[in-house]
VEXKE-629886 format. One record per residue (C-alpha): residue in three letters; x, y, z; residue number from 1. Coordinates in steps of 0.05 Angstrom, whole numbers, always signed. Layout:
<rs>
+-----+--------+--------+--------+-----+
| res |      u |      v |      w |   n |
+-----+--------+--------+--------+-----+
| ALA |      X |      Y |      Z | NUM |
...
+-----+--------+--------+--------+-----+
</rs>
This chain:
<rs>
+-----+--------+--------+--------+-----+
| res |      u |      v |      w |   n |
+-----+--------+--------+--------+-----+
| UNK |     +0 |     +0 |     +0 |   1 |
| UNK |    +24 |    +71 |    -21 |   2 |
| UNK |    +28 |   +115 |    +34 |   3 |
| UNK |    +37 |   +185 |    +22 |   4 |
| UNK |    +44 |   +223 |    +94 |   5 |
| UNK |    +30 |   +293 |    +93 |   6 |
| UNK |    +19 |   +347 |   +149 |   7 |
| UNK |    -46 |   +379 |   +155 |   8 |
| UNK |    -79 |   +443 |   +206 |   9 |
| UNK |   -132 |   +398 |   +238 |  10 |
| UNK |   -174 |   +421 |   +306 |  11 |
| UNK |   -167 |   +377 |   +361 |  12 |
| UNK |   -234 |   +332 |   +376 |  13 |
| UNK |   -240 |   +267 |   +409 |  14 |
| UNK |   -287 |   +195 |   +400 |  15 |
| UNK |   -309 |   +218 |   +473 |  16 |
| UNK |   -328 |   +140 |   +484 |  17 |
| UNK |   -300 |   +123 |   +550 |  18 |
| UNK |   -230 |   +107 |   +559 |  19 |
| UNK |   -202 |    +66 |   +501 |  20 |
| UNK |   -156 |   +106 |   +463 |  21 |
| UNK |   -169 |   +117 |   +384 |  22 |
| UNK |   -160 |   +153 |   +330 |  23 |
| UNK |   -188 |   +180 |   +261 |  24 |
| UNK |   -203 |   +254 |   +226 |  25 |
| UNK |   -279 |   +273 |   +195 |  26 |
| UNK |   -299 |   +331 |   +154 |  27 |
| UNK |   -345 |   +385 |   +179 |  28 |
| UNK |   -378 |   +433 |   +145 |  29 |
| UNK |   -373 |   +505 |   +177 |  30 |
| UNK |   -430 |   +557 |   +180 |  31 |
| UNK |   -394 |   +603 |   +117 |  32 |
| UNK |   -392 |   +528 |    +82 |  33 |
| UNK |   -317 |   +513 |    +95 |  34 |
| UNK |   -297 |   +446 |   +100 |  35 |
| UNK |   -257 |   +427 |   +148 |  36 |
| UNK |   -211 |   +362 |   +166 |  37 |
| UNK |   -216 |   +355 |   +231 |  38 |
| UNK |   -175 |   +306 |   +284 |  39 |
| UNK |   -186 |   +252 |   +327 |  40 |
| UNK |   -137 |   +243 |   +372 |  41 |
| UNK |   -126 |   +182 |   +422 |  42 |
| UNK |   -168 |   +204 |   +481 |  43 |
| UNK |   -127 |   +250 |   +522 |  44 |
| UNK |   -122 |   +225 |   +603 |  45 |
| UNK |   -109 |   +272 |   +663 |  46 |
| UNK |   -176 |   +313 |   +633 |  47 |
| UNK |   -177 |   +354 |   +705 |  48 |
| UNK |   -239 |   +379 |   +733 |  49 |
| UNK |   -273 |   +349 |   +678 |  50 |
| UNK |   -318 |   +285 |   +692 |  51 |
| UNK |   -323 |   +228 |   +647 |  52 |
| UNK |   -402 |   +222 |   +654 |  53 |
| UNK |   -435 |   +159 |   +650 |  54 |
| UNK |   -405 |   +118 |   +588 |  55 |
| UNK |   -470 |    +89 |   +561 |  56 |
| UNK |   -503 |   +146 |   +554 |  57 |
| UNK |   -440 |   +181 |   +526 |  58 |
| UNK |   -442 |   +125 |   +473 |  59 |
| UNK |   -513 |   +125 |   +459 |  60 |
| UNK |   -512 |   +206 |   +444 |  61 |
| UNK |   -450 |   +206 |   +407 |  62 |
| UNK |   -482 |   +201 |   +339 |  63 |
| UNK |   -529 |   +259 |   +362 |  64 |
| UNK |   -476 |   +301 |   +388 |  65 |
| UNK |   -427 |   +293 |   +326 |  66 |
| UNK |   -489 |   +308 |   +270 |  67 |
| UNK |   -500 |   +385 |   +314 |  68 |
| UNK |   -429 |   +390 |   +315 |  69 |
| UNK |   -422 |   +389 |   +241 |  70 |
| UNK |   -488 |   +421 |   +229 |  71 |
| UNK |   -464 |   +478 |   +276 |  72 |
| UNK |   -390 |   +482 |   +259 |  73 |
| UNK |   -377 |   +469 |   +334 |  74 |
| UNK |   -315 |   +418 |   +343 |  75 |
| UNK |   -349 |   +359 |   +373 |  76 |
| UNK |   -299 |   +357 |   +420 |  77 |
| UNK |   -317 |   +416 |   +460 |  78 |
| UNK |   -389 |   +388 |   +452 |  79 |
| UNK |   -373 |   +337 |   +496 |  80 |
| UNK |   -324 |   +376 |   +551 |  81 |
| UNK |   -387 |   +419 |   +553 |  82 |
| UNK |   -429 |   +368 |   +569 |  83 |
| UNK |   -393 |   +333 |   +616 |  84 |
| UNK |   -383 |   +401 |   +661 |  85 |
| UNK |   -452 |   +413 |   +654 |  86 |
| UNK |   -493 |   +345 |   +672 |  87 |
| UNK |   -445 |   +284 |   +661 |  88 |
| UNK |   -494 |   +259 |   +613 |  89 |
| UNK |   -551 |   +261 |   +653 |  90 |
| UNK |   -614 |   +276 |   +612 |  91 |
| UNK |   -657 |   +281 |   +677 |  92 |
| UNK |   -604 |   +339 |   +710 |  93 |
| UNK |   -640 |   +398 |   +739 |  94 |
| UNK |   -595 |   +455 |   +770 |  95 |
| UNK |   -610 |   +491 |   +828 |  96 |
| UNK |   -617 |   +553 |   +783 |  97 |
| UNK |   -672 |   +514 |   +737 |  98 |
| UNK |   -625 |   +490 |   +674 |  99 |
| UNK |   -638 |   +429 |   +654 | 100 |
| UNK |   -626 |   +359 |   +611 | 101 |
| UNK |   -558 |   +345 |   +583 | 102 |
| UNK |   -539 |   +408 |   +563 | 103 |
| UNK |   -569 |   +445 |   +618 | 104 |
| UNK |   -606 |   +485 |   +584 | 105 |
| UNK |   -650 |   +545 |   +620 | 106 |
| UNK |   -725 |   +542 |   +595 | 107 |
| UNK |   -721 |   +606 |   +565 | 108 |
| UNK |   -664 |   +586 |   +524 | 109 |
| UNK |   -700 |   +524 |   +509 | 110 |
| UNK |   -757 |   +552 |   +489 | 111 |
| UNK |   -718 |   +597 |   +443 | 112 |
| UNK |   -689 |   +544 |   +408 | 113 |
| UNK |   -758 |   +515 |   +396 | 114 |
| UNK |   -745 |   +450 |   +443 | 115 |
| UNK |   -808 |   +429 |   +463 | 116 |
| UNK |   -785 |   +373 |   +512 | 117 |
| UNK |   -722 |   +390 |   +545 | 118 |
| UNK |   -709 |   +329 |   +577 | 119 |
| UNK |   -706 |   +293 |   +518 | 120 |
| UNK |   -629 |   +298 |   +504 | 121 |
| UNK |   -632 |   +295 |   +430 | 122 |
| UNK |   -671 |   +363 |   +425 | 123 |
| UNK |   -629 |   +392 |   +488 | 124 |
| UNK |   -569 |   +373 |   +454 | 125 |
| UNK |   -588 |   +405 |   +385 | 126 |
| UNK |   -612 |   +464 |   +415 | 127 |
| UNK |   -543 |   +470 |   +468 | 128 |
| UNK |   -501 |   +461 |   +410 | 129 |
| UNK |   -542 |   +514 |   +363 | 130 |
| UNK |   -538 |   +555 |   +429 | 131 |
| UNK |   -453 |   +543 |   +437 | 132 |
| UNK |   -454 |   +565 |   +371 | 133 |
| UNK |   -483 |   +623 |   +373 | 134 |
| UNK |   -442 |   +652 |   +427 | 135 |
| UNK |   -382 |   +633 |   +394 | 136 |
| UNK |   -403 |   +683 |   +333 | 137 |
| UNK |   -428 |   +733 |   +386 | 138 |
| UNK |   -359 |   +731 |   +424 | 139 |
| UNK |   -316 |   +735 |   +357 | 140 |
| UNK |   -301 |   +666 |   +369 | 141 |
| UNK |   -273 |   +677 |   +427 | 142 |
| UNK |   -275 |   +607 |   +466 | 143 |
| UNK |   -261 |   +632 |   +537 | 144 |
| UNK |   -313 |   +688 |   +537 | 145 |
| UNK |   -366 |   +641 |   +493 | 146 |
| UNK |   -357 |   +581 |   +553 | 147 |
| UNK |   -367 |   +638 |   +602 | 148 |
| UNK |   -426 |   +658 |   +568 | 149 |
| UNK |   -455 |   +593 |   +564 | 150 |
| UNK |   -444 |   +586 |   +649 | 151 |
| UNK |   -456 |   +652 |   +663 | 152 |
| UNK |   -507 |   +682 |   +616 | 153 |
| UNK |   -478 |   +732 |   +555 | 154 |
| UNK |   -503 |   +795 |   +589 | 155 |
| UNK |   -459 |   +781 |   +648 | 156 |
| UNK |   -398 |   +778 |   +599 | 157 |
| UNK |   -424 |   +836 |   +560 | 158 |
| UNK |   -430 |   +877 |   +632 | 159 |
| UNK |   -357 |   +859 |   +664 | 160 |
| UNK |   -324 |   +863 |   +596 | 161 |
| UNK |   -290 |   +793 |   +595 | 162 |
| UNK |   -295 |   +731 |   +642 | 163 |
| UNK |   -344 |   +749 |   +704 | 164 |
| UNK |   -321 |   +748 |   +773 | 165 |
| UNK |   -351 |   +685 |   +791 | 166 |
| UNK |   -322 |   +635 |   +818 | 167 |
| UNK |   -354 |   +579 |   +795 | 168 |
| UNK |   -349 |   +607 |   +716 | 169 |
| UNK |   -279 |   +622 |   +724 | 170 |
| UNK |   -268 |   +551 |   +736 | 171 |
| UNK |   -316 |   +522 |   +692 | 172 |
| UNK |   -277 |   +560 |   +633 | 173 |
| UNK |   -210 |   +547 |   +662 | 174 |
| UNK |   -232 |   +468 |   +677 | 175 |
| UNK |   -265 |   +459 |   +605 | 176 |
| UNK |   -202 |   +504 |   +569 | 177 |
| UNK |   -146 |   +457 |   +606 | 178 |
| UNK |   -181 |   +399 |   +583 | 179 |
| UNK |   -188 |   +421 |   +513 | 180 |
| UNK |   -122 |   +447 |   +491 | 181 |
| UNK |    -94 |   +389 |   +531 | 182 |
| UNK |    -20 |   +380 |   +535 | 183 |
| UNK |    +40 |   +364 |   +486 | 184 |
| UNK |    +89 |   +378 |   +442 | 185 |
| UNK |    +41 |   +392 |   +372 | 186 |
| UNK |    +49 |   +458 |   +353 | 187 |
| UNK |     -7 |   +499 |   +360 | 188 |
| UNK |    -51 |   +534 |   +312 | 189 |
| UNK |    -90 |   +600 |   +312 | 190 |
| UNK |   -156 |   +600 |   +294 | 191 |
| UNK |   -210 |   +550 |   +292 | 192 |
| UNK |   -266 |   +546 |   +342 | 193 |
| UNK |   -239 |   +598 |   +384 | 194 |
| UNK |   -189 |   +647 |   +386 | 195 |
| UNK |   -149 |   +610 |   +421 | 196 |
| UNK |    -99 |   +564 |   +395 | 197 |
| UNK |   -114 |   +482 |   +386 | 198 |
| UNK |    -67 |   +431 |   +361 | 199 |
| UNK |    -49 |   +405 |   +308 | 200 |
| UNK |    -29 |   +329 |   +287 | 201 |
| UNK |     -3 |   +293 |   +225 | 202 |
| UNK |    -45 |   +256 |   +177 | 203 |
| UNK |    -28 |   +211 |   +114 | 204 |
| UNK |    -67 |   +194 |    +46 | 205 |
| UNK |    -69 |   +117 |    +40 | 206 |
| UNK |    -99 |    +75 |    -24 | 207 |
| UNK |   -158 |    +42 |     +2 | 208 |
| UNK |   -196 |     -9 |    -48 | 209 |
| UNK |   -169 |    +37 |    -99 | 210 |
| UNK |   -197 |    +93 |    -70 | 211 |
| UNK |   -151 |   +156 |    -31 | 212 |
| UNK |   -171 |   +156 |    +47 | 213 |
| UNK |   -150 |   +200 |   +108 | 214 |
| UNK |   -127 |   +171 |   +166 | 215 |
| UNK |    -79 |   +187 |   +225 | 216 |
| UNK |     -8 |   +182 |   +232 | 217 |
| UNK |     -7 |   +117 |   +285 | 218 |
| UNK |    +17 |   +142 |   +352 | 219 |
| UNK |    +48 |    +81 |   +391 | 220 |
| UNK |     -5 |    +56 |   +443 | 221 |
| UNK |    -64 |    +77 |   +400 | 222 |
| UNK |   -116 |    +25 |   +383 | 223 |
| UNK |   -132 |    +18 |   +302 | 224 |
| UNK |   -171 |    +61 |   +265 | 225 |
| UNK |   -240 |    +31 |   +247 | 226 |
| UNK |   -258 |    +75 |   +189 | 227 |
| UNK |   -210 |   +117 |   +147 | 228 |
| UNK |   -240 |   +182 |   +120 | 229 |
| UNK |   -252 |   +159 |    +47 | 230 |
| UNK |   -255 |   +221 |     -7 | 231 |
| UNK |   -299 |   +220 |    -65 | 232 |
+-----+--------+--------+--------+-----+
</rs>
């Protein structure tokens, strides 16, 4: 098999199903109808302040959350960092403040977003990501102030100019951030889903049935890759 290794600006995302480590990239299509290849990197340990959630349900919505990802331009990623901050995956989580379901989202919100049952965590999911989204293009992409946003509530960013002076959304930004950029030597790239920088990691073409297909560069340790990215 021809292999033909080339190096490539990818955003960091992750499988986000439990521990085992993988790898593999996707296309997404952004809001301004970019394409973009995007990474999957072996799952990253040492994740912080970050909880895993419950695996089976992180499984089961993993379909969900990668199809608003794409349809939202949101790295899938950060999708799931989100949603592990916010309710570990539970679709039944109610906050003391009144958010709810997965993505705790508040009723108003919600209801903005046209959910009509926000415990169901396919709609709250669609409508958190649309939500993420939205305060990412508010916030100039921005990913410190959009994740502060989402905790704290846009006007509160708007009001103190930046980050609030909360406790708890100071750490939930600096918790979900840590986890995100992660660690490592891969240089890192402007840009993206957030001002900030994210990584970057190699990538090769290899023939498959004939056909060209995008795949990591093997790290040692890393399970196979089930699916190469096939182009057409």
């Amino acid at each position: 098999m021809r292999r033909l290794a080339i190096a490539v600006a990818v955003l960091a995302a992750t499988s986000a199903l439990g521990g085992e480590r993988s790898a593999g990239v996707f296309i997404i299509t952004a809001a301004d109808g970019s394409r973009l290849v995007v990474n999957v990197p072996a799952q990253a340990s040492g994740a912080g302040a970050i909880p895993d959630g419950e695996a089976d349900r992180r499984r089961e919505l993993w379909p969900a959350l990668q199809e608003a990802a794409r349809t939202h331009g949101v790295d899938p990623r950060l999708v799931d960092l989100v949603i592990r901050m916010e309710s570990g995956y539970n679709p039944r989580a109610v906050s003391a403040r009144g958010a709810r379901g997965v993505m705790q989202l508040m009723p108003d919100t919600a209801s903005l977003y046209g959910v009509r049952n926000i415990f169901d965590p396919i709609e709250n999911l669609r409508a958190g990501v649309h939500y993420l989204r939205d305060l990412l293009d508010r916030f100039n992409r921005d990913l410190g102030l959009a994740l502060a946003a989402y905790n704290a509530g846009p006007d509160a960013v708007t009001k103190h100019g930046g980050i609030p002076p909360y406790d708890e959304t100071r750490n939930y930004v600096r918790a979900i951030l840590t986890a995100y950029h992660g660690a490592g030597g891969a240089p890192a790239l402007s840009g993206g889903f957030g001002r900030s920088g994210q990584r970057s990691a190699p990538v090769e073409l290899v023939a498959d049935a004939g056909r060209p297909a995008i795949v990591n560069v093997s790290q040692t340790g890393e399970a196979p890759i089930a699916r190469p990215l096939l182009l057409r």
